[in-house]
Backbone atoms as SQL, in Angstrom:
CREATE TABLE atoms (id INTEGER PRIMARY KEY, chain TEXT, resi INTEGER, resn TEXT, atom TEXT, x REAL, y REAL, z REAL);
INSERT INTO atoms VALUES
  (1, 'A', 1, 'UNK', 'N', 16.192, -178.498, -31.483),
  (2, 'A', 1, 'UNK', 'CA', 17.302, -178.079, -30.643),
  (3, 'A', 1, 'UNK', 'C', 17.241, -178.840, -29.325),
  (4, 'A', 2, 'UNK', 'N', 18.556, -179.003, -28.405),
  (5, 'A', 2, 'UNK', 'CA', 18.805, -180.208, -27.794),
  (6, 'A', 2, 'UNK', 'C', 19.310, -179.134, -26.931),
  (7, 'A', 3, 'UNK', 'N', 19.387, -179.404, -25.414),
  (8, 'A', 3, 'UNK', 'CA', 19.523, -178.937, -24.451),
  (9, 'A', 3, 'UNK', 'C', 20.380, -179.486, -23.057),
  (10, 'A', 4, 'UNK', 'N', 21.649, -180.112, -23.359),
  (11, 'A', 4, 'UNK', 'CA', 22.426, -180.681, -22.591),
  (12, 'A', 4, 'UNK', 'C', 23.525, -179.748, -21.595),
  (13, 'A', 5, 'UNK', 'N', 23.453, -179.560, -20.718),
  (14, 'A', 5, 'UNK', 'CA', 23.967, -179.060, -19.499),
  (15, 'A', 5, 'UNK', 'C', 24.159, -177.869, -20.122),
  (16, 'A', 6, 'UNK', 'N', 23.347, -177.392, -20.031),
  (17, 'A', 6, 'UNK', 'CA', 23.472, -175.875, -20.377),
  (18, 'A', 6, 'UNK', 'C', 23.706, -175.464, -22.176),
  (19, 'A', 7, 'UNK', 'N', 24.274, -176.586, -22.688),
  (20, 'A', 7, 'UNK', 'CA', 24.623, -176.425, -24.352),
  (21, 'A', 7, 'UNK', 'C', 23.458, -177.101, -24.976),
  (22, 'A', 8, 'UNK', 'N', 23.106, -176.247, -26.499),
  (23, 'A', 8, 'UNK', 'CA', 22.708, -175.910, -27.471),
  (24, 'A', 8, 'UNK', 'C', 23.456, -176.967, -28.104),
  (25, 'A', 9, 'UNK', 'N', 22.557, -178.029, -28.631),
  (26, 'A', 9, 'UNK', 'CA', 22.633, -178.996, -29.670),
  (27, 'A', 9, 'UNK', 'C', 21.904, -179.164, -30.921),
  (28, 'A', 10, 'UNK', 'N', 22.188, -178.867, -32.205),
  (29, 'A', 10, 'UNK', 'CA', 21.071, -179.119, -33.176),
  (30, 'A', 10, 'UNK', 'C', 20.604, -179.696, -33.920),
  (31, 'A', 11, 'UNK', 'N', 21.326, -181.100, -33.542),
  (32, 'A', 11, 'UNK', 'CA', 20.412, -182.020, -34.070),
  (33, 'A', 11, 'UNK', 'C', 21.362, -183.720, -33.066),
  (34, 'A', 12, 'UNK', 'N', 20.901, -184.808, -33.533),
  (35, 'A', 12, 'UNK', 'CA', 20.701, -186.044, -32.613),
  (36, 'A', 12, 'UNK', 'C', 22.299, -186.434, -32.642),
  (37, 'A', 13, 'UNK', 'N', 23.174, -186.230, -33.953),
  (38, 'A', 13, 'UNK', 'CA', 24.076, -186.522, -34.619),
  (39, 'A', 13, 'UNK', 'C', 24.906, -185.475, -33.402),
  (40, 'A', 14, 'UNK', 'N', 24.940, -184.740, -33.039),
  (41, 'A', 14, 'UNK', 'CA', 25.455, -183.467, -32.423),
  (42, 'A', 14, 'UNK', 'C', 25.690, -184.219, -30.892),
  (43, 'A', 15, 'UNK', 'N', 24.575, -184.726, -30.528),
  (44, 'A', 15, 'UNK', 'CA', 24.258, -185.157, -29.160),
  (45, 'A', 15, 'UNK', 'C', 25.173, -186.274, -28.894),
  (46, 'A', 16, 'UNK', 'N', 25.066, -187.738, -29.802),
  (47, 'A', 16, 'UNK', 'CA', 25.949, -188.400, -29.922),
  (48, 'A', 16, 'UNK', 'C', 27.141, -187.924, -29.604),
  (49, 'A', 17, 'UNK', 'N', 27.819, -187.078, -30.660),
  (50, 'A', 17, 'UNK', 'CA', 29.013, -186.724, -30.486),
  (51, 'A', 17, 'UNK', 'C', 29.613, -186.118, -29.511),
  (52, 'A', 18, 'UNK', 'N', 29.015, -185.300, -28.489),
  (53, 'A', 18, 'UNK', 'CA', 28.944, -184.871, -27.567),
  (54, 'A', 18, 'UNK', 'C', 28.938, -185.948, -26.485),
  (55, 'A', 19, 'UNK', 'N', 28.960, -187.223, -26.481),
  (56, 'A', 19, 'UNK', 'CA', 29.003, -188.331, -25.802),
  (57, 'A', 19, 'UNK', 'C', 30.337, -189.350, -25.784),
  (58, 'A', 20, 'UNK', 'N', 30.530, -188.958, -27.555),
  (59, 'A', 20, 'UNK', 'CA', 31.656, -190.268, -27.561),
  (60, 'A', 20, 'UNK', 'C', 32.715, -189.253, -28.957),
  (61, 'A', 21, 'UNK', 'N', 32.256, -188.017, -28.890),
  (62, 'A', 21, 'UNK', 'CA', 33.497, -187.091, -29.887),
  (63, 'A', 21, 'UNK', 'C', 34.928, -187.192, -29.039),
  (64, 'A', 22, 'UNK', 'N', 35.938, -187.327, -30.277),
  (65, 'A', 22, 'UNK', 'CA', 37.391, -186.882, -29.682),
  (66, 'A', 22, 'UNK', 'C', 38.096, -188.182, -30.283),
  (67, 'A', 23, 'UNK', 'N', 39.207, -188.269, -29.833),
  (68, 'A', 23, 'UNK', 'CA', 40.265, -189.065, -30.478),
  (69, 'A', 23, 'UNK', 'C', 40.445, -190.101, -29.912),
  (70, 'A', 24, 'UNK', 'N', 39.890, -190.969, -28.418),
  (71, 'A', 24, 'UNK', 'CA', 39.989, -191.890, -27.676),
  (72, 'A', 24, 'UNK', 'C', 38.253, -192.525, -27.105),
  (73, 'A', 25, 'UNK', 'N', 37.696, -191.682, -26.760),
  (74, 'A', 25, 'UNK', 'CA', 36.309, -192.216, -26.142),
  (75, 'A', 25, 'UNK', 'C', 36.079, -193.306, -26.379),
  (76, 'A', 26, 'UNK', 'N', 35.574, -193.537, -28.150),
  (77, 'A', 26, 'UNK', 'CA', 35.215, -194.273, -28.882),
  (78, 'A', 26, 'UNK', 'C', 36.319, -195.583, -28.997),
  (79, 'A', 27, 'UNK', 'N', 37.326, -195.603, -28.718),
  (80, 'A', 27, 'UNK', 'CA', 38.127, -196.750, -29.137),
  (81, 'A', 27, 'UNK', 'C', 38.177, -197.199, -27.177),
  (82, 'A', 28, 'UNK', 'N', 38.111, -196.304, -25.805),
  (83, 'A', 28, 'UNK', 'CA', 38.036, -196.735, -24.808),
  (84, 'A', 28, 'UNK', 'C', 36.782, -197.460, -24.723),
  (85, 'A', 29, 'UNK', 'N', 35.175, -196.947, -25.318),
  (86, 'A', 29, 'UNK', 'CA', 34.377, -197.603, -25.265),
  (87, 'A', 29, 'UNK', 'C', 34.221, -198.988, -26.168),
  (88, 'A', 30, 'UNK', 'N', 34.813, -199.212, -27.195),
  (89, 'A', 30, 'UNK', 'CA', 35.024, -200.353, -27.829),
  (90, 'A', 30, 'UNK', 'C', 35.959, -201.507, -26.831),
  (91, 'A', 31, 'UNK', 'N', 36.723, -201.134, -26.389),
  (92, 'A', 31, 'UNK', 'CA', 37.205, -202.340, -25.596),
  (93, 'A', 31, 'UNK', 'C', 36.747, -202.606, -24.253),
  (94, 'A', 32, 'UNK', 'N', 35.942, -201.857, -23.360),
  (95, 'A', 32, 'UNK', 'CA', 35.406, -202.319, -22.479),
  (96, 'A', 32, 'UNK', 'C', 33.605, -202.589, -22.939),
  (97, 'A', 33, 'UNK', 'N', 33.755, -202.705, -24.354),
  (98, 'A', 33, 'UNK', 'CA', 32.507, -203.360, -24.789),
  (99, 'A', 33, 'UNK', 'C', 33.211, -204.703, -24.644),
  (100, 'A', 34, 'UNK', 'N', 33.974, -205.513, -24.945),
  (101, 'A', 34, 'UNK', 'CA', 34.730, -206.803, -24.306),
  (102, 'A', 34, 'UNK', 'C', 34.264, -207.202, -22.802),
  (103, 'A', 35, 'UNK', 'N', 34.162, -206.478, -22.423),
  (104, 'A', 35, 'UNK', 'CA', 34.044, -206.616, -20.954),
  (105, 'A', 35, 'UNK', 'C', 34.826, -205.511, -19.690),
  (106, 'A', 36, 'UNK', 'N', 34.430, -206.095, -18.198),
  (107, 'A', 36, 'UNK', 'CA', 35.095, -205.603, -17.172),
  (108, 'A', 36, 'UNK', 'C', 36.725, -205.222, -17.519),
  (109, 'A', 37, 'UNK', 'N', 36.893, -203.752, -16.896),
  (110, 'A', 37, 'UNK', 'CA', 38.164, -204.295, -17.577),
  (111, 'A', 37, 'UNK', 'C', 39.262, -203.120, -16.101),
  (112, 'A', 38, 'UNK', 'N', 40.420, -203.396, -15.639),
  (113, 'A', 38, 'UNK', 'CA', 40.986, -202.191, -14.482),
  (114, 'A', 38, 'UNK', 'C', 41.650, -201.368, -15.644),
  (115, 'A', 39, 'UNK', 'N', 42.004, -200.328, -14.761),
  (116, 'A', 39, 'UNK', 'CA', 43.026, -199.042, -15.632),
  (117, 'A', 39, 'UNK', 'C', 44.018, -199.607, -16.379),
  (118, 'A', 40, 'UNK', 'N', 44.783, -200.288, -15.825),
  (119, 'A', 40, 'UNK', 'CA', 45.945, -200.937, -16.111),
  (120, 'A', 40, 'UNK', 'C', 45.724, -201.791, -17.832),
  (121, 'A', 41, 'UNK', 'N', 44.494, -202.439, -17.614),
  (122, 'A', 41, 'UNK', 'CA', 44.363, -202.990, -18.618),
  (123, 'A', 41, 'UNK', 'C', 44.100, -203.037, -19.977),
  (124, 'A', 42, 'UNK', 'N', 43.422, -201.639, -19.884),
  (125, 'A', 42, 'UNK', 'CA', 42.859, -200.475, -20.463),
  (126, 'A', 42, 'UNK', 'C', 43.664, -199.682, -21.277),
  (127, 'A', 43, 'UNK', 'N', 44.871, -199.351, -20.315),
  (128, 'A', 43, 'UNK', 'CA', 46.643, -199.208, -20.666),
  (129, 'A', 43, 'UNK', 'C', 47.137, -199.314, -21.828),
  (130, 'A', 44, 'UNK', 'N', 47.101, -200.637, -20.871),
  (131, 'A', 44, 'UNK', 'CA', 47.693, -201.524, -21.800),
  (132, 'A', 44, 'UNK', 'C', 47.657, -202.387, -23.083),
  (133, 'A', 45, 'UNK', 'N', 46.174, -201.912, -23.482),
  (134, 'A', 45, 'UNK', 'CA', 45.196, -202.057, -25.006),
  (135, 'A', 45, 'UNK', 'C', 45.052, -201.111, -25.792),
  (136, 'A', 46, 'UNK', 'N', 45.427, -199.734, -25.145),
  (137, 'A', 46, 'UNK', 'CA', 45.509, -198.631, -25.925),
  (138, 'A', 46, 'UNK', 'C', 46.783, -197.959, -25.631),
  (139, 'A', 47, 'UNK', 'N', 48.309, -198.547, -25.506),
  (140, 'A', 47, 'UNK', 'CA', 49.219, -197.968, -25.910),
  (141, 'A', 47, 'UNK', 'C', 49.591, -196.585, -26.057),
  (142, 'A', 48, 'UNK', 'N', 48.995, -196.322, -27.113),
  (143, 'A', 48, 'UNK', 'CA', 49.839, -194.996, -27.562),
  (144, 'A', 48, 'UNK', 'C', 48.669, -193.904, -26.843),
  (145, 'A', 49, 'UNK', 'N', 48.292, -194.012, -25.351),
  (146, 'A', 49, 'UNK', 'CA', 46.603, -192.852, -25.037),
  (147, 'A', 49, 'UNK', 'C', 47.739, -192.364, -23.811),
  (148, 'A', 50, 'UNK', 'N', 48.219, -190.854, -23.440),
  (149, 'A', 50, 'UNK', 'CA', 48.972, -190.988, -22.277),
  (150, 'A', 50, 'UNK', 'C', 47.841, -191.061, -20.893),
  (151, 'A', 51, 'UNK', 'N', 48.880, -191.550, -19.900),
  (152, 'A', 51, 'UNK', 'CA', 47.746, -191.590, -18.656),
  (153, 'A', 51, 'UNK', 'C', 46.822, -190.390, -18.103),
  (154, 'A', 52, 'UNK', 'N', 47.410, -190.026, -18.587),
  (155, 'A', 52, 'UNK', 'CA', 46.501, -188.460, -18.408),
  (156, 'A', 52, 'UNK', 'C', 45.204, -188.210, -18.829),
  (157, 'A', 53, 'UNK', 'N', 45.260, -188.314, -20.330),
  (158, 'A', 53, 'UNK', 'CA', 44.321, -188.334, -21.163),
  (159, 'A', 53, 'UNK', 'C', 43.384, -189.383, -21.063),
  (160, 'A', 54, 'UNK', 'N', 43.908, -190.791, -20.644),
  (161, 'A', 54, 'UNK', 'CA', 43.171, -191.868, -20.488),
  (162, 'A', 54, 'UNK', 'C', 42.074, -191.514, -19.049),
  (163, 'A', 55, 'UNK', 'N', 42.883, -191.007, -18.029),
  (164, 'A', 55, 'UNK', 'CA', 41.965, -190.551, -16.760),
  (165, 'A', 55, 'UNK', 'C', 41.147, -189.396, -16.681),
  (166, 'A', 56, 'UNK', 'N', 41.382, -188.451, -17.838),
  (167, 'A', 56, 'UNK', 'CA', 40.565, -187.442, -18.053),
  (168, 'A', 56, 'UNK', 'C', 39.207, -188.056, -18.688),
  (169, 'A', 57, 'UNK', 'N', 39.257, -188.862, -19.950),
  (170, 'A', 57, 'UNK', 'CA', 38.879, -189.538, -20.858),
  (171, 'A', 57, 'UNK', 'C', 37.604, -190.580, -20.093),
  (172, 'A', 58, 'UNK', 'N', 38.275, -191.245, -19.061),
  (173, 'A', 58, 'UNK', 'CA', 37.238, -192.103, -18.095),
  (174, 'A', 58, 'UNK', 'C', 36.586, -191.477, -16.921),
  (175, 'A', 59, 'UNK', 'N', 36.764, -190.182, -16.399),
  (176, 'A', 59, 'UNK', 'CA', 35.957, -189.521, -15.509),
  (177, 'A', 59, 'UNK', 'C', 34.944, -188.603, -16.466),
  (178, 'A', 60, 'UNK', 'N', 35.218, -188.250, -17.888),
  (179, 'A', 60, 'UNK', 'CA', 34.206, -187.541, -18.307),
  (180, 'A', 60, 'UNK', 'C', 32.774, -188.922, -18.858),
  (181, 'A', 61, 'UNK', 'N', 33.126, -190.035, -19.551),
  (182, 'A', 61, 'UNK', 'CA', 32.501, -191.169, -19.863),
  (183, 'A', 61, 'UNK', 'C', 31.435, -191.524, -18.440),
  (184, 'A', 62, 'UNK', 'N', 32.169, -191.909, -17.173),
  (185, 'A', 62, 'UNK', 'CA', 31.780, -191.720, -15.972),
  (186, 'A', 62, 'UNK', 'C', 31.029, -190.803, -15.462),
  (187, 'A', 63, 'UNK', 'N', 31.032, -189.459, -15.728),
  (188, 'A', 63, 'UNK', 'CA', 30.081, -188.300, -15.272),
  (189, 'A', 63, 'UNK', 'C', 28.974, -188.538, -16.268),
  (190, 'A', 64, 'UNK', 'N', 29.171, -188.857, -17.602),
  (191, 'A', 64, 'UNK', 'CA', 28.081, -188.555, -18.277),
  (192, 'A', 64, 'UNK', 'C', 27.226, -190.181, -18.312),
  (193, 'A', 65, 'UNK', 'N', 27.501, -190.315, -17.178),
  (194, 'A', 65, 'UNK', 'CA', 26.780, -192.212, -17.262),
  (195, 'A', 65, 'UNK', 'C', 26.978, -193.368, -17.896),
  (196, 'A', 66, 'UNK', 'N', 27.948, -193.277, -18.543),
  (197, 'A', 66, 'UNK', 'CA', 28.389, -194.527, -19.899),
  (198, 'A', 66, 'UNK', 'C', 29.279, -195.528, -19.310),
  (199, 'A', 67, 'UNK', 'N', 30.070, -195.189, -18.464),
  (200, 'A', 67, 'UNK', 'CA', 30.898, -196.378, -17.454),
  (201, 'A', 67, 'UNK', 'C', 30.680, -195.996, -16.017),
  (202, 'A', 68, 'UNK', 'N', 30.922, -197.318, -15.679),
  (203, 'A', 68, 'UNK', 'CA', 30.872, -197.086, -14.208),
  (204, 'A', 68, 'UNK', 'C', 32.039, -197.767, -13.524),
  (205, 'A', 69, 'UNK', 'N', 32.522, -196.637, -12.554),
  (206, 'A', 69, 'UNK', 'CA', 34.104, -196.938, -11.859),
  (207, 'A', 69, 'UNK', 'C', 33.092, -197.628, -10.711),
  (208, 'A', 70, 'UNK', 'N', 34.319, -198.501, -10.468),
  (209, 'A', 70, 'UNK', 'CA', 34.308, -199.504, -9.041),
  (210, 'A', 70, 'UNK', 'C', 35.249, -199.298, -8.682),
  (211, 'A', 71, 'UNK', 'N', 35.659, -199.168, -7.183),
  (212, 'A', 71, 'UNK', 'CA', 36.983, -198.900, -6.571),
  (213, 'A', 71, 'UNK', 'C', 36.716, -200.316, -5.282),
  (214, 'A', 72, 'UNK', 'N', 37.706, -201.499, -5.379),
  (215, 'A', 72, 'UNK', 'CA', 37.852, -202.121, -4.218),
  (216, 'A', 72, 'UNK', 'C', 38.981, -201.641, -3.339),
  (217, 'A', 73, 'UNK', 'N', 38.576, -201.641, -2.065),
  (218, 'A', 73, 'UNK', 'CA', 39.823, -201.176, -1.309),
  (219, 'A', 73, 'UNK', 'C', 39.767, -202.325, -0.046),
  (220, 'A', 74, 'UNK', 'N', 40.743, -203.102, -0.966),
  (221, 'A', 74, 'UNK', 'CA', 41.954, -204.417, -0.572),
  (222, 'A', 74, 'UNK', 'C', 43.257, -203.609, -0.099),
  (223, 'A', 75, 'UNK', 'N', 43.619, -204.480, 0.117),
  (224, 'A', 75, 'UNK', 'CA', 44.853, -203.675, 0.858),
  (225, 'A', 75, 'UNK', 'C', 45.639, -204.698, 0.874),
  (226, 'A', 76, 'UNK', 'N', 47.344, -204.743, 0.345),
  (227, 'A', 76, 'UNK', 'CA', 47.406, -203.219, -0.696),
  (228, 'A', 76, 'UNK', 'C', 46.901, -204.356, -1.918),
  (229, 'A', 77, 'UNK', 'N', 46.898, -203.918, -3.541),
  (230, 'A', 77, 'UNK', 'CA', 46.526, -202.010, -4.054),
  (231, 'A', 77, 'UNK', 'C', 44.986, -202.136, -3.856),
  (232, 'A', 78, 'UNK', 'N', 44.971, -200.881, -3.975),
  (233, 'A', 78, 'UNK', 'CA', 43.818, -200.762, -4.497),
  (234, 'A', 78, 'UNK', 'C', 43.208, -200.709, -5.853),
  (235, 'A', 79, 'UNK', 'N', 42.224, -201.583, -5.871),
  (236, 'A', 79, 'UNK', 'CA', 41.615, -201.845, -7.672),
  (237, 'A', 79, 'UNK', 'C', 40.777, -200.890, -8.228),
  (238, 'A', 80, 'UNK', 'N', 40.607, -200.797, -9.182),
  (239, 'A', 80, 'UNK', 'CA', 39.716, -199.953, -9.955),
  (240, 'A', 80, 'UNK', 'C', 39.322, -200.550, -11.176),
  (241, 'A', 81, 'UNK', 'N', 37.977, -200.808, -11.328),
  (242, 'A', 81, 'UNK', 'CA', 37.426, -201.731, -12.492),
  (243, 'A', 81, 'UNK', 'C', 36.591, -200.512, -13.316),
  (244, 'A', 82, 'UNK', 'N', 36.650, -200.387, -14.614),
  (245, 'A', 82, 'UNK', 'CA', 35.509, -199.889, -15.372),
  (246, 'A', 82, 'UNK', 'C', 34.872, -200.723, -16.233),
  (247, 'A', 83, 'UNK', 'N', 32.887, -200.442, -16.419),
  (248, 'A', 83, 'UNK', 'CA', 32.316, -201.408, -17.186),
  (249, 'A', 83, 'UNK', 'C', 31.645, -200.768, -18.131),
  (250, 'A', 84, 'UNK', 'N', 30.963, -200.892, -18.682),
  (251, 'A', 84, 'UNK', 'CA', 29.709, -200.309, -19.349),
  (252, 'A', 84, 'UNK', 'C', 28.208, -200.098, -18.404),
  (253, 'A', 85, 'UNK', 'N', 27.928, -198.855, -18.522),
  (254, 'A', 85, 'UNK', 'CA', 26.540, -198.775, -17.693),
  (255, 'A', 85, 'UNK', 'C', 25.932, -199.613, -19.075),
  (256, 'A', 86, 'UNK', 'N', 24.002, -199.630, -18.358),
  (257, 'A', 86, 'UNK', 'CA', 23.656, -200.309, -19.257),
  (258, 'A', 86, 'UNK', 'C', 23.104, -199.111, -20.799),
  (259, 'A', 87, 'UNK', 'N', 23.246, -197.975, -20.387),
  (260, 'A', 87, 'UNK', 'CA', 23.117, -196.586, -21.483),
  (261, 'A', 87, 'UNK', 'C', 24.292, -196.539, -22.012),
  (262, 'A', 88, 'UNK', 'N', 25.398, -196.838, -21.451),
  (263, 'A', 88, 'UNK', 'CA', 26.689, -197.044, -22.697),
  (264, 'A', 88, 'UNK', 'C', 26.569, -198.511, -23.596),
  (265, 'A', 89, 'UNK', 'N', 26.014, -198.980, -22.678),
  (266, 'A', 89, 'UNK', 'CA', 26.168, -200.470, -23.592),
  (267, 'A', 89, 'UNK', 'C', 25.369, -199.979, -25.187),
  (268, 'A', 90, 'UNK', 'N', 24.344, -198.666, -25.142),
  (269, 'A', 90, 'UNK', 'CA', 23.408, -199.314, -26.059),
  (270, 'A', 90, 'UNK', 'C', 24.024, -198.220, -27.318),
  (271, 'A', 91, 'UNK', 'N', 25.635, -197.605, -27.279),
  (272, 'A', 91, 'UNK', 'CA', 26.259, -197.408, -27.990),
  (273, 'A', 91, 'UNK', 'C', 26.850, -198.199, -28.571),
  (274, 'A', 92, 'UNK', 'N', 27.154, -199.624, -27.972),
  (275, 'A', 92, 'UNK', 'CA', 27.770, -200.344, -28.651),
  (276, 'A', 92, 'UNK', 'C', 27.985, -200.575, -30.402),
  (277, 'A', 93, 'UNK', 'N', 26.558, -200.776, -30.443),
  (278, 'A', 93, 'UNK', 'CA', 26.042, -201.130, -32.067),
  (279, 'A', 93, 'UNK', 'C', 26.315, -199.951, -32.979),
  (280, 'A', 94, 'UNK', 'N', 26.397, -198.481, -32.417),
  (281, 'A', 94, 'UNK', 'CA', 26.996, -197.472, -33.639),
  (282, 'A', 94, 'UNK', 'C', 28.460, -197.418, -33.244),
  (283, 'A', 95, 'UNK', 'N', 28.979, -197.647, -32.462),
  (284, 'A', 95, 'UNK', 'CA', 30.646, -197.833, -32.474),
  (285, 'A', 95, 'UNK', 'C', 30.501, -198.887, -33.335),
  (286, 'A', 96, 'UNK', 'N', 29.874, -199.880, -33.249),
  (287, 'A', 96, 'UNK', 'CA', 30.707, -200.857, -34.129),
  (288, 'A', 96, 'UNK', 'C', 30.598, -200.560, -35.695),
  (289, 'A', 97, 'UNK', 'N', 29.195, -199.677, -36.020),
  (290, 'A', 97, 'UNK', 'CA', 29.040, -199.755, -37.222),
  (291, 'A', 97, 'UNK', 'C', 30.441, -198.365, -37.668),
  (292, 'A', 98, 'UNK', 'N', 30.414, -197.667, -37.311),
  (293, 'A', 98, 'UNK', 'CA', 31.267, -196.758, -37.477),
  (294, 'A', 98, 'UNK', 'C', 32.909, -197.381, -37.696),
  (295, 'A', 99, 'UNK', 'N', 33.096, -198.428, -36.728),
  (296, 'A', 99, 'UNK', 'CA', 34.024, -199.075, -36.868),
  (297, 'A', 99, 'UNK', 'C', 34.428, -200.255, -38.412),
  (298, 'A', 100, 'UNK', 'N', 33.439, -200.777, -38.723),
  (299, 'A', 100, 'UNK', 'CA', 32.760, -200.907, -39.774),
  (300, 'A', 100, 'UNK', 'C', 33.153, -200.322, -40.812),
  (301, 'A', 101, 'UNK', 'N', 32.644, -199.320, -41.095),
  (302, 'A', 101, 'UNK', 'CA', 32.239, -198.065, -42.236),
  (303, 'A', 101, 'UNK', 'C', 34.284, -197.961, -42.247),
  (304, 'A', 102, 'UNK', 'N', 35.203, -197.533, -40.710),
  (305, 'A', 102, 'UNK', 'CA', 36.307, -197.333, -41.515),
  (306, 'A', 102, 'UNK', 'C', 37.040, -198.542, -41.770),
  (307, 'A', 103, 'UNK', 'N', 36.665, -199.717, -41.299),
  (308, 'A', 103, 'UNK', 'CA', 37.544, -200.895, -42.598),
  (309, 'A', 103, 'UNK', 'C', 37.305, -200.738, -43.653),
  (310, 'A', 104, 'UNK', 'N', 36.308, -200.431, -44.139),
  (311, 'A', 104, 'UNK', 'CA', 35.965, -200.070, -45.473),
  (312, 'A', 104, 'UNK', 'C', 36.508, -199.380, -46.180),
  (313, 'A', 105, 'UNK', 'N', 36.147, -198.285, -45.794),
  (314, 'A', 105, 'UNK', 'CA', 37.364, -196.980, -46.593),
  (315, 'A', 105, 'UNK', 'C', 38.768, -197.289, -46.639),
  (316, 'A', 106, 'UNK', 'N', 39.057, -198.486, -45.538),
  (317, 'A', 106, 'UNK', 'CA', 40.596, -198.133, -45.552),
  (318, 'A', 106, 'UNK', 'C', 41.168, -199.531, -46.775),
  (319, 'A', 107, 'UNK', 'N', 39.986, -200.393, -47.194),
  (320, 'A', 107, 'UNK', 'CA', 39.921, -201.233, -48.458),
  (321, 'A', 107, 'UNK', 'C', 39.765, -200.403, -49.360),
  (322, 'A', 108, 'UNK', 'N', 39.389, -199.181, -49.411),
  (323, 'A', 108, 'UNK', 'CA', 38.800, -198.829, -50.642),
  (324, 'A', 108, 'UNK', 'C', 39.191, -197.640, -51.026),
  (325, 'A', 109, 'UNK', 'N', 40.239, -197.123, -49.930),
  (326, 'A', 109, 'UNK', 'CA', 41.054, -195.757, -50.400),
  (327, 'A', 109, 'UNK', 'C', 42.497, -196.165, -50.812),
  (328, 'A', 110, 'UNK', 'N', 42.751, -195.489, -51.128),
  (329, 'A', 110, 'UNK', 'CA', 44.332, -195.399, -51.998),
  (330, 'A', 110, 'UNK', 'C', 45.171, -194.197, -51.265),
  (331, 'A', 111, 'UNK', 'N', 44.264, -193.380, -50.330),
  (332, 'A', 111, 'UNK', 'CA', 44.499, -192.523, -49.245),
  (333, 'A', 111, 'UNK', 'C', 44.807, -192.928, -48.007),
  (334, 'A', 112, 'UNK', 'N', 44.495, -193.813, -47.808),
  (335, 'A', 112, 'UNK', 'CA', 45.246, -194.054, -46.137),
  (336, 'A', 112, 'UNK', 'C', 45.876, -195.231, -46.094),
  (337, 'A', 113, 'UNK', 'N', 47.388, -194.774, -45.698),
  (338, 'A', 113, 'UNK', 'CA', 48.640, -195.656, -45.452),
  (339, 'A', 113, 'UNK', 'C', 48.222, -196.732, -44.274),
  (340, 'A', 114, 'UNK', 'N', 48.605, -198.064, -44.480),
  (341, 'A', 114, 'UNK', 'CA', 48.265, -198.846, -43.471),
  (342, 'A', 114, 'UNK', 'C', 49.568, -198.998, -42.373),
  (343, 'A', 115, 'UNK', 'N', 49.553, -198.512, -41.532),
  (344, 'A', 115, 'UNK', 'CA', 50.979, -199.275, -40.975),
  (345, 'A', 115, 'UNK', 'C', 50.718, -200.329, -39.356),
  (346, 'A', 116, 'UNK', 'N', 51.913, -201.007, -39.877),
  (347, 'A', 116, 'UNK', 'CA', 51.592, -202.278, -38.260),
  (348, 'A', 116, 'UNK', 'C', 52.495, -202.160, -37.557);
């Protein structure tokens, strides 16, 4: 049993998920595995995420140590860069395999519609 801010985890698989579970994390942390990247850009690579969700989405990643916000204050705008800490970086390699695992299925099911 695993003991993260107060929650009861029971096993490693649990903990993970608790890091990068939900419907966006995992595809925000895949593209700023690319690199540095501002809000805007971020945006604008994930389309269909509303801004809301995207800024909820990067202050929880951010609290739990996996990116790190930079704010320059130029004038005007002001920038905002997110990167990978170096403890998010070392998710990289199971996002990708996971990423992985669903090209696969999606060769090998007769269940999921492809659309572009």
């Amino acid at each position: 049993m695993f003991l993260i801010d107060n929650k009861k985890f029971p096993c490693g698989t649990s903990v993970t998920m608790r890091f990068i579970g939900g419907k966006w994390k995992a595809v925000i942390l895949i593209h700023l595995a690319k690199g540095t990247k501002r809000y805007n850009e971020i945006r604008k690579e994930i389309p269909t995420i509303t801004e809301r969700t995207l800024s909820l989405q990067l202050k929880q990643l951010e609290d739990d140590g996996i990116i790190e916000r930079k704010v320059y204050t130029q004038k005007p705008p002001l920038m905002v860069e997110y990167s990978l800490t170096e403890f998010g970086k070392t998710l990289i390699p199971v996002l990708r395999s996971i990423c992985g695992w669903g090209n696969e299925a999606i060769k090998d099911s007769d269940k999921i519609l492809v659309q572009n």
